[in-house]
PDB file as gemmi writes it, atoms N, CA and C in Angstrom:
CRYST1    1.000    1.000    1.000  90.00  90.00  90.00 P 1                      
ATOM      1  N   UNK A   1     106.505 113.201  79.492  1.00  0.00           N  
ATOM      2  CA  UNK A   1     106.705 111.963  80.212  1.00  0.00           C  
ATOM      3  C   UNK A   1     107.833 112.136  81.228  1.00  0.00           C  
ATOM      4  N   UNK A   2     107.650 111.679  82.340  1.00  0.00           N  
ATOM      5  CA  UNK A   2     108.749 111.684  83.375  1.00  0.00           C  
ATOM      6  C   UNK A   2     109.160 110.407  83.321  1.00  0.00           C  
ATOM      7  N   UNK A   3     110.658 110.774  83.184  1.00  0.00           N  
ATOM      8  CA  UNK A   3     111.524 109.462  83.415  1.00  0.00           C  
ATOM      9  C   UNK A   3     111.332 108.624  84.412  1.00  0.00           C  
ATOM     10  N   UNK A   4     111.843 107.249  84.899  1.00  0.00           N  
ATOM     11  CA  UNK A   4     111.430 106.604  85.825  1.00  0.00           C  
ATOM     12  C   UNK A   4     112.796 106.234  86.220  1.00  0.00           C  
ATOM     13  N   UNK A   5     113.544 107.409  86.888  1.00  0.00           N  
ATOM     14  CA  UNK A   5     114.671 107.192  87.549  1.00  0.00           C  
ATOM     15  C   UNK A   5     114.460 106.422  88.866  1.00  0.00           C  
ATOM     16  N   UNK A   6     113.474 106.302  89.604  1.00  0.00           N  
ATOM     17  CA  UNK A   6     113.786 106.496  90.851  1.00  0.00           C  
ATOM     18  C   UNK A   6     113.168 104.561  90.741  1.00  0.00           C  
ATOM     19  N   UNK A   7     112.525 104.169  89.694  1.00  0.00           N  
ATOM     20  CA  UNK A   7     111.895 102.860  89.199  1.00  0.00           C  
ATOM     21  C   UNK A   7     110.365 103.125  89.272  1.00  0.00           C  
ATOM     22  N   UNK A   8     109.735 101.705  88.610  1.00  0.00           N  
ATOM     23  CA  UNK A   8     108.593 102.062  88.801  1.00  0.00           C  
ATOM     24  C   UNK A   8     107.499 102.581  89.521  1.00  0.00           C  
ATOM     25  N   UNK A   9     106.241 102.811  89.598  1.00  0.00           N  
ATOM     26  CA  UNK A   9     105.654 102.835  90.344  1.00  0.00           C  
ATOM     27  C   UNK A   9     105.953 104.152  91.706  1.00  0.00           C  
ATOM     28  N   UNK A  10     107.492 104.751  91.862  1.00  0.00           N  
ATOM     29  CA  UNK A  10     107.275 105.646  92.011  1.00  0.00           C  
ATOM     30  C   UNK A  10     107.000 106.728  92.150  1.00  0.00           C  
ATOM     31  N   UNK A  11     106.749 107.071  90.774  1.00  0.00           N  
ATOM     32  CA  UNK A  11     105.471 108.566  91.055  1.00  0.00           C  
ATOM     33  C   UNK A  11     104.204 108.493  91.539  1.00  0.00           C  
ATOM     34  N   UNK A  12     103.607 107.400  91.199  1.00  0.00           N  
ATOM     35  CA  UNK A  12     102.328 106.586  91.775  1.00  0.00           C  
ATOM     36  C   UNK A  12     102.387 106.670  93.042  1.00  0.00           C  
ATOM     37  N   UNK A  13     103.779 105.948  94.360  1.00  0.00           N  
ATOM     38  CA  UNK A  13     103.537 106.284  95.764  1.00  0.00           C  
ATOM     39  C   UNK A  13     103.537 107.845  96.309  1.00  0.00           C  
ATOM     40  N   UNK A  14     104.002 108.588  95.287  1.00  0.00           N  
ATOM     41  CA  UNK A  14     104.173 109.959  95.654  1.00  0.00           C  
ATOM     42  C   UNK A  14     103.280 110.953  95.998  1.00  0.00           C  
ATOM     43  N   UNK A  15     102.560 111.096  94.711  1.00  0.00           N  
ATOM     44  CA  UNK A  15     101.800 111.846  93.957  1.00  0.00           C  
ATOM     45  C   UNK A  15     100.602 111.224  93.525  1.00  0.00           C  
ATOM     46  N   UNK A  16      99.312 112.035  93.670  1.00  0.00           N  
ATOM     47  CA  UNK A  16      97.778 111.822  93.858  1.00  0.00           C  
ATOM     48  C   UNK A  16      97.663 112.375  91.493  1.00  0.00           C  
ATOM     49  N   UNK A  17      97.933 111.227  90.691  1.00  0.00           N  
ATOM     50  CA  UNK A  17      97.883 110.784  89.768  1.00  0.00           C  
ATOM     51  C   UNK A  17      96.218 112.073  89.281  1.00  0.00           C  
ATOM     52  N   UNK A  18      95.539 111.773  89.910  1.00  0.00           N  
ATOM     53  CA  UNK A  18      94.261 112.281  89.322  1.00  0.00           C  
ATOM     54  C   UNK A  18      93.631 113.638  89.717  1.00  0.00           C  
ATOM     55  N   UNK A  19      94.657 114.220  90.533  1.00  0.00           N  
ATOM     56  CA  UNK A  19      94.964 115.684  90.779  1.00  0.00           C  
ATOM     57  C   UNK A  19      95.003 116.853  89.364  1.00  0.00           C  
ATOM     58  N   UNK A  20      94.611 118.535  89.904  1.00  0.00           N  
ATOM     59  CA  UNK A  20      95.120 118.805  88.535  1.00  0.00           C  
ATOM     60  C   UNK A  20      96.409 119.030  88.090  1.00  0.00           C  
ATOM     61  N   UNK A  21      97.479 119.173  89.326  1.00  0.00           N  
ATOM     62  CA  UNK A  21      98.574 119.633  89.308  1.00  0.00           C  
ATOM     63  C   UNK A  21      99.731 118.321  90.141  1.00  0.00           C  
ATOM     64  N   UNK A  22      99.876 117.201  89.603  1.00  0.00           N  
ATOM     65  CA  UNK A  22      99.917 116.322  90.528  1.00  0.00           C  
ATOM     66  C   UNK A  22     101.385 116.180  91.596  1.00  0.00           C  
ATOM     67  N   UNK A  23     102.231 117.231  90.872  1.00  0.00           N  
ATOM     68  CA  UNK A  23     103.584 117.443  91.212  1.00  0.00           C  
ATOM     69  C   UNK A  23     103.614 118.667  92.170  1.00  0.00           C  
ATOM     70  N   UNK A  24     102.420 119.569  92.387  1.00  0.00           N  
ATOM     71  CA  UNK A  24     102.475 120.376  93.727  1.00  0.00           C  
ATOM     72  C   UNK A  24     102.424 120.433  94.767  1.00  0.00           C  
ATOM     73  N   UNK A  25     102.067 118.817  95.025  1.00  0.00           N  
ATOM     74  CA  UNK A  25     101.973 118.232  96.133  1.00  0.00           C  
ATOM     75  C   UNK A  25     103.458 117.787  96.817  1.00  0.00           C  
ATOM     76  N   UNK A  26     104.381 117.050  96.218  1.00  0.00           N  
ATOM     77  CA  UNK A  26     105.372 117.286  96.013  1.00  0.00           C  
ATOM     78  C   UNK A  26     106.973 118.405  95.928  1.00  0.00           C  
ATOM     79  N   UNK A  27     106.618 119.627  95.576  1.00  0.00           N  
ATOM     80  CA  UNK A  27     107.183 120.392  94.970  1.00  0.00           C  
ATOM     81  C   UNK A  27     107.770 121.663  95.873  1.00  0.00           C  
ATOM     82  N   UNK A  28     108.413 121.509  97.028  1.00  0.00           N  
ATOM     83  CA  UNK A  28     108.717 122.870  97.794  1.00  0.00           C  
ATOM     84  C   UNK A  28     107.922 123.905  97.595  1.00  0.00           C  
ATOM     85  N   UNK A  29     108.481 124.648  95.957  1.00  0.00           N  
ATOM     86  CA  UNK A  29     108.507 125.292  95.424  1.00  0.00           C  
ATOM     87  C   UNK A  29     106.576 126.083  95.632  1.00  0.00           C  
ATOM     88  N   UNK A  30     106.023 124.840  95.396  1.00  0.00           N  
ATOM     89  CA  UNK A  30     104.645 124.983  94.946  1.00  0.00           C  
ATOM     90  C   UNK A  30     103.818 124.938  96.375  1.00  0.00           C  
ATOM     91  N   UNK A  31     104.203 124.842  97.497  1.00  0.00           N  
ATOM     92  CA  UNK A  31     103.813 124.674  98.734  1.00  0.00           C  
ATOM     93  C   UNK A  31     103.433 126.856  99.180  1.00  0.00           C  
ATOM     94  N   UNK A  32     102.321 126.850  99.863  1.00  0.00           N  
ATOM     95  CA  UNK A  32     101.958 128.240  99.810  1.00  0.00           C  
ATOM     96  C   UNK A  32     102.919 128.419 101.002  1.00  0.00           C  
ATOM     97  N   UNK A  33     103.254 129.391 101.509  1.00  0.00           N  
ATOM     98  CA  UNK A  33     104.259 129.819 102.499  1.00  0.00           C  
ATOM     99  C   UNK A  33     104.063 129.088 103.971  1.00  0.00           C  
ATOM    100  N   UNK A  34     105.097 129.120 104.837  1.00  0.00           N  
ATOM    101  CA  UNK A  34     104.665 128.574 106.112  1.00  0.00           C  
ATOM    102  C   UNK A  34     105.654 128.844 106.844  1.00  0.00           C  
ATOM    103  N   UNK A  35     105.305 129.604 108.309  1.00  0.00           N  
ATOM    104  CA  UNK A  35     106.397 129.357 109.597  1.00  0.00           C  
ATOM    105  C   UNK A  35     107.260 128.380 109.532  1.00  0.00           C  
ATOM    106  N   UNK A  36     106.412 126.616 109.161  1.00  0.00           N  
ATOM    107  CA  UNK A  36     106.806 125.458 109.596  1.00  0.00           C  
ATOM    108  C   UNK A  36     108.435 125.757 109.731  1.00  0.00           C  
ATOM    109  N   UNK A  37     109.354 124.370 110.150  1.00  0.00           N  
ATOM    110  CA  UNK A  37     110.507 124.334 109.520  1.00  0.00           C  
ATOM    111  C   UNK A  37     110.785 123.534 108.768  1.00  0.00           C  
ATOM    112  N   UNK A  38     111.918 124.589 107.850  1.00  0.00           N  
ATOM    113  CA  UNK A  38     112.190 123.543 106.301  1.00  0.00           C  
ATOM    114  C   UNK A  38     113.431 123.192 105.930  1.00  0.00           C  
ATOM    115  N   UNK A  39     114.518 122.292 106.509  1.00  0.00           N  
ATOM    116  CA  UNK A  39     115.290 121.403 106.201  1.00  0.00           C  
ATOM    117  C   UNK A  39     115.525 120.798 104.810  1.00  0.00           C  
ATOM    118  N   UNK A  40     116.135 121.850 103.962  1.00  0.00           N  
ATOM    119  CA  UNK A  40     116.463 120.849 102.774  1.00  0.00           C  
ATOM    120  C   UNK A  40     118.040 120.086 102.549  1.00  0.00           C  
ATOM    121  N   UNK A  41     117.789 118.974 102.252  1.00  0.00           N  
ATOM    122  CA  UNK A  41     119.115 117.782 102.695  1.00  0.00           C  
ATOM    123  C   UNK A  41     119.568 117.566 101.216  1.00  0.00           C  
ATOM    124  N   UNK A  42     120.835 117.835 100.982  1.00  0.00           N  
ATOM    125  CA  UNK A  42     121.632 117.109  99.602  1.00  0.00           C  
ATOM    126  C   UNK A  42     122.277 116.446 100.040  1.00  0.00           C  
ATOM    127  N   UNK A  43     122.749 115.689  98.732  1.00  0.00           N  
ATOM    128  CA  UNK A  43     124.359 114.770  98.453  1.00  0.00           C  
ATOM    129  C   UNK A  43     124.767 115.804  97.943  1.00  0.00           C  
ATOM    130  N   UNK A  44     126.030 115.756  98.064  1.00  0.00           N  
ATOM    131  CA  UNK A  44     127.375 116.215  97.384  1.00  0.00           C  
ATOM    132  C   UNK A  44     127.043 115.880  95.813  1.00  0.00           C  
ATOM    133  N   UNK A  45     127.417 114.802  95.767  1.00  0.00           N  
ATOM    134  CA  UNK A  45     127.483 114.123  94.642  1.00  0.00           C  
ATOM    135  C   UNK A  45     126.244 113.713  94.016  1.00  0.00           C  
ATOM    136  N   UNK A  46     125.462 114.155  94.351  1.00  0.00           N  
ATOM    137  CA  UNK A  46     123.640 113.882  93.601  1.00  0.00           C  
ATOM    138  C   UNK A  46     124.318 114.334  92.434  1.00  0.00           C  
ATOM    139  N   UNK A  47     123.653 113.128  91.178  1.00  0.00           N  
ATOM    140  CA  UNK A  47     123.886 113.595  89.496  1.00  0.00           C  
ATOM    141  C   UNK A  47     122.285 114.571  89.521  1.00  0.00           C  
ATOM    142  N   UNK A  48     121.674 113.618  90.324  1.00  0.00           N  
ATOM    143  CA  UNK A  48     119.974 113.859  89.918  1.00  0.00           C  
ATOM    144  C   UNK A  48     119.208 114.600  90.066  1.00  0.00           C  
ATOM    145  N   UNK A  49     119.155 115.394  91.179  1.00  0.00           N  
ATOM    146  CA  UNK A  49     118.662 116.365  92.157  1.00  0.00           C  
ATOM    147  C   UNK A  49     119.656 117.342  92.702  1.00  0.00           C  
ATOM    148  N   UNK A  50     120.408 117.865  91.891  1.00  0.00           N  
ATOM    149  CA  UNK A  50     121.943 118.672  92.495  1.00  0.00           C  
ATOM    150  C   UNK A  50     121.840 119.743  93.633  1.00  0.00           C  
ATOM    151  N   UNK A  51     122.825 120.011  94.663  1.00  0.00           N  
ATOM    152  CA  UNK A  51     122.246 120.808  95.673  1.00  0.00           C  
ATOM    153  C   UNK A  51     122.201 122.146  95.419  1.00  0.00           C  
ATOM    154  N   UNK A  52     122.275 122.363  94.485  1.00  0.00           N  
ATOM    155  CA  UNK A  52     122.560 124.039  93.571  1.00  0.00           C  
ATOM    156  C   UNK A  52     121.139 124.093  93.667  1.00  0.00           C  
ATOM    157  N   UNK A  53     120.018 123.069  94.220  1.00  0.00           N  
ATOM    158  CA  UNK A  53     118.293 123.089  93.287  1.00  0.00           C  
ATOM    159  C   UNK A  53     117.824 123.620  95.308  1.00  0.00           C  
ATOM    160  N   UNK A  54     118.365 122.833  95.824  1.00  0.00           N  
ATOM    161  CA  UNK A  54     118.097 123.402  97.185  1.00  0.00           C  
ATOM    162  C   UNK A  54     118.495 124.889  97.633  1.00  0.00           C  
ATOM    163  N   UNK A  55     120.025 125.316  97.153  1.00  0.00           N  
ATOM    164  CA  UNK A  55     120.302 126.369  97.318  1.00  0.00           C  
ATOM    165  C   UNK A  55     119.459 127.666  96.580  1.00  0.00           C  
ATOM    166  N   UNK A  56     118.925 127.449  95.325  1.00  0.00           N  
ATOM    167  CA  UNK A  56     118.416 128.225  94.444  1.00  0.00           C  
ATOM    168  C   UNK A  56     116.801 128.899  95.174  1.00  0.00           C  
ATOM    169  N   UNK A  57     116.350 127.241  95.836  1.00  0.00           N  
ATOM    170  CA  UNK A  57     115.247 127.226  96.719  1.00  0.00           C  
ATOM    171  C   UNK A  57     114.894 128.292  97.795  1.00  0.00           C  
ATOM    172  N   UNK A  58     116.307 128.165  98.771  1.00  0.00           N  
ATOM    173  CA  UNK A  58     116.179 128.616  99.564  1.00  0.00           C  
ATOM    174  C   UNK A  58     116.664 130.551  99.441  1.00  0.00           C  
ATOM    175  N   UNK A  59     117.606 130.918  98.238  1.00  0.00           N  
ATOM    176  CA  UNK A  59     117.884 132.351  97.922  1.00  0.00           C  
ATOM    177  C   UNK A  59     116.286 132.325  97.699  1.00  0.00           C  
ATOM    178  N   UNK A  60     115.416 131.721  96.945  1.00  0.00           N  
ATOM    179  CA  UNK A  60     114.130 132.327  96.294  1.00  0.00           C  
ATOM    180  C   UNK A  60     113.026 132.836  97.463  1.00  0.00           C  
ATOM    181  N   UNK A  61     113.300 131.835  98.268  1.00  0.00           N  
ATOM    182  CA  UNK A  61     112.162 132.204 100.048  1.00  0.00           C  
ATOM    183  C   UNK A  61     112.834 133.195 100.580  1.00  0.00           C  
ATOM    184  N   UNK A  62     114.215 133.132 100.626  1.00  0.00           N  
ATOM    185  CA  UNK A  62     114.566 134.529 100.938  1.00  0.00           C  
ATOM    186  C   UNK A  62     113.456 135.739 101.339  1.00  0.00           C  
ATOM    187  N   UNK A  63     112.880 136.197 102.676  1.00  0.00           N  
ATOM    188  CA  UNK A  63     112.546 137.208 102.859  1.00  0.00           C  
ATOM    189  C   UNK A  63     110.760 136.918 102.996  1.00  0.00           C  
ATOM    190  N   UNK A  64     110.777 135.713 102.130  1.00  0.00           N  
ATOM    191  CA  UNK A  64     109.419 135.187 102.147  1.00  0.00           C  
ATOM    192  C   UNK A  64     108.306 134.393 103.347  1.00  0.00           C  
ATOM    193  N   UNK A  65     109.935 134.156 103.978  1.00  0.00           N  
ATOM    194  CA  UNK A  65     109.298 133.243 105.057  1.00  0.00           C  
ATOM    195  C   UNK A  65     109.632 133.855 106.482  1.00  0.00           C  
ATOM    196  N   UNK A  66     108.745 133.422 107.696  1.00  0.00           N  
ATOM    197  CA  UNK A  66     109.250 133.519 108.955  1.00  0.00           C  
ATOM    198  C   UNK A  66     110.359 133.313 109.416  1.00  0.00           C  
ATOM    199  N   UNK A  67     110.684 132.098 109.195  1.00  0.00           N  
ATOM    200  CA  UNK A  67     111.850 131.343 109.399  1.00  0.00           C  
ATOM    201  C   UNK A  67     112.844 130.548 108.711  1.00  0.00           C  
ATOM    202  N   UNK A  68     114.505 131.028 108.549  1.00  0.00           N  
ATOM    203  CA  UNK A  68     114.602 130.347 107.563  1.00  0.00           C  
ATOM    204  C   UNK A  68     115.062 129.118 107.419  1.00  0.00           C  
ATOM    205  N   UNK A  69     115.348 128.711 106.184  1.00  0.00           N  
ATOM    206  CA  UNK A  69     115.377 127.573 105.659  1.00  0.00           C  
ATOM    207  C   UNK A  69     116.654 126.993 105.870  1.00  0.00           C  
ATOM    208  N   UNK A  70     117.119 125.874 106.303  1.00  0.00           N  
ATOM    209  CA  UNK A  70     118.299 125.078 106.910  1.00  0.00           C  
ATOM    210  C   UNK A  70     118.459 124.294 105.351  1.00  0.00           C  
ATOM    211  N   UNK A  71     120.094 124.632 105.046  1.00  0.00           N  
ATOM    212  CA  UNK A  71     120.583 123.791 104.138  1.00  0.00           C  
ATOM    213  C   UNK A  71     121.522 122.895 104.748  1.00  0.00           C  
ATOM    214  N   UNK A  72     121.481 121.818 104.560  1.00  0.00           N  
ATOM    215  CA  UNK A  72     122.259 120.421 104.764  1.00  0.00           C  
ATOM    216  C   UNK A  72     122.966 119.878 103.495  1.00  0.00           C  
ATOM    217  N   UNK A  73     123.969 119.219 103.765  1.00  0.00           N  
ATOM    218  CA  UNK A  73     124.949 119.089 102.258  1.00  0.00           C  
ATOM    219  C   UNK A  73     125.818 117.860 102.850  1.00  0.00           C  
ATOM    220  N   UNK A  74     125.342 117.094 102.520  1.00  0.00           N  
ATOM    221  CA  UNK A  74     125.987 115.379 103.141  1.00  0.00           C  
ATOM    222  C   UNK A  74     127.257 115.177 102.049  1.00  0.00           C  
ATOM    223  N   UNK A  75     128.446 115.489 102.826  1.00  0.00           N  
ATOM    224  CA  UNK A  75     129.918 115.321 101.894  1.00  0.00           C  
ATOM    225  C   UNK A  75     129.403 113.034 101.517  1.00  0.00           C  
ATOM    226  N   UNK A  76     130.303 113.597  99.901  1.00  0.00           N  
ATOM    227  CA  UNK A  76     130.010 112.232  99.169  1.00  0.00           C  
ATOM    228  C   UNK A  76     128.583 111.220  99.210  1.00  0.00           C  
ATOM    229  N   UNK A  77     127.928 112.168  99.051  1.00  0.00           N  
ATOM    230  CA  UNK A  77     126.524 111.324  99.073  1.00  0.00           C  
ATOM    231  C   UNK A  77     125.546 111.104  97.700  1.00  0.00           C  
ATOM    232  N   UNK A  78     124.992 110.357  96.939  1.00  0.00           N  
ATOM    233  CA  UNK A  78     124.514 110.645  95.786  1.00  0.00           C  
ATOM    234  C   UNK A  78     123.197 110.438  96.160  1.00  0.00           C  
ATOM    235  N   UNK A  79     122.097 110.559  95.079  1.00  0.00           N  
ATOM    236  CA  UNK A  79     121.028 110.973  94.978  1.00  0.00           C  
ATOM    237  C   UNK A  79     119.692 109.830  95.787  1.00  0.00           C  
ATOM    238  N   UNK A  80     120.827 108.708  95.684  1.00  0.00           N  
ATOM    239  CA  UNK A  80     119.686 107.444  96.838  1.00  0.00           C  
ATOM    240  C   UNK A  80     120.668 106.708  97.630  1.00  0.00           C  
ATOM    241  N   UNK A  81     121.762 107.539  98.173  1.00  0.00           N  
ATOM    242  CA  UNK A  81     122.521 107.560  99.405  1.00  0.00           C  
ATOM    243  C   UNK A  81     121.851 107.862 100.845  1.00  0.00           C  
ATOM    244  N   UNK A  82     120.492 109.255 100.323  1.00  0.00           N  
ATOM    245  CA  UNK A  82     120.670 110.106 101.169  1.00  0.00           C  
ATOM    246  C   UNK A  82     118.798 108.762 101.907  1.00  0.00           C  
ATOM    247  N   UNK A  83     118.455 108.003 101.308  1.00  0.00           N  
ATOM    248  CA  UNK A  83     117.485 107.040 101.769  1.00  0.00           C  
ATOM    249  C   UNK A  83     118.029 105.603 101.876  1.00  0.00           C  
ATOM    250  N   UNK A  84     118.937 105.457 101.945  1.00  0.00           N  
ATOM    251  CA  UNK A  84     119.448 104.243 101.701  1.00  0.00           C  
ATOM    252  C   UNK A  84     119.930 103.343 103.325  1.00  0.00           C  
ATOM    253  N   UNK A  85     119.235 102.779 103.760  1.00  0.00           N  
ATOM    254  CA  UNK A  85     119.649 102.534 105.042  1.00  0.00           C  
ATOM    255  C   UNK A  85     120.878 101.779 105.164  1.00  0.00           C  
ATOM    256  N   UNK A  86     122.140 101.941 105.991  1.00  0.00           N  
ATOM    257  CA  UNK A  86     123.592 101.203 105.929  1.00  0.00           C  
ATOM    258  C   UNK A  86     124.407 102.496 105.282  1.00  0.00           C  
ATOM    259  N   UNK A  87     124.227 103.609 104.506  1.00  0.00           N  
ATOM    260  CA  UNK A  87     125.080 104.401 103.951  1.00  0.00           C  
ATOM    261  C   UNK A  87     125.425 105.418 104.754  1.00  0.00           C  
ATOM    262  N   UNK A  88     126.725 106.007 105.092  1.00  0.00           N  
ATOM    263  CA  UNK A  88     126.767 106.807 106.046  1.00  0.00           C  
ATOM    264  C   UNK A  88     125.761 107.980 105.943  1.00  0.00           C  
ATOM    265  N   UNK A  89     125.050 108.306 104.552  1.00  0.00           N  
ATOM    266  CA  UNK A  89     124.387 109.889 104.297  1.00  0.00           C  
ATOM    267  C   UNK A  89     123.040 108.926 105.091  1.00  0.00           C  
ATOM    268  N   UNK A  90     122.388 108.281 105.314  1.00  0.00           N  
ATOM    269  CA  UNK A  90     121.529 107.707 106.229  1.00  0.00           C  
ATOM    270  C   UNK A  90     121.987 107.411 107.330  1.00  0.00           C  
ATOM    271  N   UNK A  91     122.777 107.524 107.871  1.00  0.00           N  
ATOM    272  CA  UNK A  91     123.105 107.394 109.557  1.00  0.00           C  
ATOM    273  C   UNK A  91     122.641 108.943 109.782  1.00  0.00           C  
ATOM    274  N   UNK A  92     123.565 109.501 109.195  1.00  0.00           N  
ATOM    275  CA  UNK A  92     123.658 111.346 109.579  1.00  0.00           C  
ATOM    276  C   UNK A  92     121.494 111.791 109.242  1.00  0.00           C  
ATOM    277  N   UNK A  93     121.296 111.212 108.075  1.00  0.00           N  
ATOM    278  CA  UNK A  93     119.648 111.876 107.579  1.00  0.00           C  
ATOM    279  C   UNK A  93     118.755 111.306 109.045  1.00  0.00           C  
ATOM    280  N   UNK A  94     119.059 109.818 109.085  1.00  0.00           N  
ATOM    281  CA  UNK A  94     118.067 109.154 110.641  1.00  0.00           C  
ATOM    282  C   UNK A  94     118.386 110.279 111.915  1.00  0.00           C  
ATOM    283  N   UNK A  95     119.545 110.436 112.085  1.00  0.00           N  
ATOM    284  CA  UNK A  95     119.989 111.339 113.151  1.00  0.00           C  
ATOM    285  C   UNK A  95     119.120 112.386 113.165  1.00  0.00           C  
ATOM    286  N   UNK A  96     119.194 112.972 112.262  1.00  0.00           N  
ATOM    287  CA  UNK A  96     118.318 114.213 112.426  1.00  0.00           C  
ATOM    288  C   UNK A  96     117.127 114.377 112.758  1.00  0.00           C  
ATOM    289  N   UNK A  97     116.484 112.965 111.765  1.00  0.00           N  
ATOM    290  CA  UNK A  97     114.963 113.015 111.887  1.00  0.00           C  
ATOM    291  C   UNK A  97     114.641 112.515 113.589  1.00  0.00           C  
ATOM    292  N   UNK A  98     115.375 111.881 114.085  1.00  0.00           N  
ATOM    293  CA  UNK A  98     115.277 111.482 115.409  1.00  0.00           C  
ATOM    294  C   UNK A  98     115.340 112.378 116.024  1.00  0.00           C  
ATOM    295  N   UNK A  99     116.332 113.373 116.160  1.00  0.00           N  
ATOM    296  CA  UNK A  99     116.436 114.486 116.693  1.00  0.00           C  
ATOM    297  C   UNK A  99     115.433 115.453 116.488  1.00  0.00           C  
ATOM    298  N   UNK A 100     114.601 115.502 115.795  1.00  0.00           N  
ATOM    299  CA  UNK A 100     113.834 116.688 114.977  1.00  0.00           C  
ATOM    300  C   UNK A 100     112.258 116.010 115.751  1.00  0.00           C  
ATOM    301  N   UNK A 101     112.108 114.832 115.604  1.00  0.00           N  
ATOM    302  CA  UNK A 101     110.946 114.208 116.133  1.00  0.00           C  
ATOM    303  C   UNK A 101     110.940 113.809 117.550  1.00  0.00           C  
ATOM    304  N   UNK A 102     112.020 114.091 118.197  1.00  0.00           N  
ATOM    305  CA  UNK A 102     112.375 114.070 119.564  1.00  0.00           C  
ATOM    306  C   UNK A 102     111.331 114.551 120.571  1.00  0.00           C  
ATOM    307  N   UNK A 103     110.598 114.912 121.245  1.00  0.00           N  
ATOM    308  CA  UNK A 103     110.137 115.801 122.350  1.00  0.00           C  
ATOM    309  C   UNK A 103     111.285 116.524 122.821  1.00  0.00           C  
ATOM    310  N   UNK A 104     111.409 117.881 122.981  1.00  0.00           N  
ATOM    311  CA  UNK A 104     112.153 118.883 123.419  1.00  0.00           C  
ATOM    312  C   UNK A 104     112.604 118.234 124.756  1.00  0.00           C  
ATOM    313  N   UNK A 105     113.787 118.465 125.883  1.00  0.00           N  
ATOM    314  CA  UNK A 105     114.199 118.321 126.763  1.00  0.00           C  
ATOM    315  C   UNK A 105     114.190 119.259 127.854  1.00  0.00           C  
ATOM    316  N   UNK A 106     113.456 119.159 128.929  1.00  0.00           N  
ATOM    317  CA  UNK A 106     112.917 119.990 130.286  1.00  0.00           C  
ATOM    318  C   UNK A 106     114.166 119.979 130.829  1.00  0.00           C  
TER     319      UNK A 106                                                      
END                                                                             
């Protein structure tokens, strides 16, 4: 059973329930390799998701991938800081994604 930290009904918006593997969809880890780029974002202070799980991530692609993997580490941020709109770790996370979804500049 998975806990329901995050509250209800969220594994349900996540994750395709009637899948065989329903957490690979989800799961970095479980994603087959890709050029893409991969931005993984912590809190500092995550109890939940600690950034030791991103770092571990990214030693493991090590060598695996085209391109590598960008670690981000939001000083004093906890685990629903980093979605939380009004918290500074969401000013800095919007920034990026704005920036990232930008059209390049001629």
């Amino acid at each position: 059973m998975v806990p329901l930290i995050c509250g209800r009904g969220i594994i349900e918006n996540l994750v395709h329930l009637n899948t065989p593997d329903p957490f690979a969809e989800t799961s970095p880890a479980s994603l087959p390799p890709s050029p893409a780029r991969i931005v993984m974002v912590s809190g500092i202070v995550d109890r939940l998701v600690a950034p030791w799980v991103a770092h571990e991530y990214a030693q493991d692609m090590r060598g695996k991938r085209q391109r590598p993997i960008e670690l981000v580490d939001i000083p004093d941020a906890g685990h629903f800081d980093l979605v939380t709109p009004g918290t500074p770790a969401w000013k800095e996370i919007s920034k990026r994604i704005v920036q990232t979804l930008a059209p390049a500049a001629h």
